[in-house]
N, C-alpha and C positions, 0 to 999 in steps of 0.2 A: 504494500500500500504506500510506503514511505516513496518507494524509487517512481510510483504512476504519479503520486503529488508532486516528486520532481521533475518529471518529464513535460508535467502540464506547467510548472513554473509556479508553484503554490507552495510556501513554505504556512506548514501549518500554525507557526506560533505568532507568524504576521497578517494570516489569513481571516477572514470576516468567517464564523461560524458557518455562515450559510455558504459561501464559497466552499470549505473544507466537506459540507455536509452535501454537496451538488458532486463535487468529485469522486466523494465515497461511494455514491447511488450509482455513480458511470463505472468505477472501478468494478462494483459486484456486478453489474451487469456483463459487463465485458466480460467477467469470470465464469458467471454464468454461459454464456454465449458459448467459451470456447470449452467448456465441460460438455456440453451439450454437442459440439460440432464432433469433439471427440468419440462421446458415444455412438454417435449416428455411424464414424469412421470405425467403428470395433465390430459396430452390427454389419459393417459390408465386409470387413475382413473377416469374419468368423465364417462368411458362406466362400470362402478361396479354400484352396488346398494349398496355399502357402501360409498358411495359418500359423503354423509351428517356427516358420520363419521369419516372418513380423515380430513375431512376440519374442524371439530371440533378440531381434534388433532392439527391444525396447532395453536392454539391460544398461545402457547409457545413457537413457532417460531418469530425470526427477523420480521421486517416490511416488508422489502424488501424482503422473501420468500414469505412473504403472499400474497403479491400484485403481485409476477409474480404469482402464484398460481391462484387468484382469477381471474385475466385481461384472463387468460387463460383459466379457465374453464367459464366465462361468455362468453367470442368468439365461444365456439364448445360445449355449452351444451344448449336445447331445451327442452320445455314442462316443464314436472318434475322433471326432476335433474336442470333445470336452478331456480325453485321454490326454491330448494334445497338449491343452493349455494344461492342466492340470501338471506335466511330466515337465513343462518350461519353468510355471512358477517354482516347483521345488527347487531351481535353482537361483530363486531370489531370495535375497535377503530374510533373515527372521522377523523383520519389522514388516516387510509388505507381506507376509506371508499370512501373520496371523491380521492383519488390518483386511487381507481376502478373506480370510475366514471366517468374516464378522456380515456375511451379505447377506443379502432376505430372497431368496425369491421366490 
C-alpha cells in the first residue's frame, strides 16, 4: 500500500484524509481486479495438459500468487490434473502448503 501511495505521489502524513482514503479504495480495487484476473487464468490452465508445467513455473512466484493459484486449481480440477497439482504443491514450501490446505470447496 505504502509503495501504490508512492507511485500516485501521496505521502500519507501530508495527505488530506480523504485523498489517502480515495487511494486506498483504488489500491483494493486494483487488488481485487488482479486476484480475480488471476483466477479466471488458473481456471483456463487447469483444462491444458501443460498443467503440471505452469505450476512448476510458479515456484519463483510470490507466496500469495501461489496460493491463489493453487486454492484454485484444487477447487475445479478432478482425477489427473488434480494428481497433478497436488504432486507440484508438495514441492512448495510449508507455508503455502498448509495456507492450501485451509480451502473450502
Amino acid at each position: 500500500m505504502e509503495v501504490w501511495l508512492s507511485d500516485l505521489g501521496i505521502d500519507p502524513e501530508f495527505a488530506s484524509k480523504e485523498t489517502v482514503t480515495r487511494a486506498k479504495g483504488e489500491f483494493e480495487t486494483y487488488q481485487l481486479a488482479k486476484r480475480t484476473e488471476t483466477e479466471r487464468l488458473i481456471q483456463g490452465a487447469a483444462l491444458t495438459p501443460n498443467l503440471g508445467k505452469m505450476f512448476a513455473g510458479l515456484r519463483a512466484c510470490p507466496s500469495e500468487i501461489k496460493e491463489v493459484a493453487y486454492r484454485q486449481a484444487l477447487k475445479i480440477c478432478k482425477g489427473e490434473n488434480l494428481v497433478v497439482i497436488l504432486a507440484v504443491l508438495a514441492g512448495e514450501s510449508v507455508d503455502v502448503i498448509q495456507s492450501c490446505s485451509r480451502y473450502q470447496r
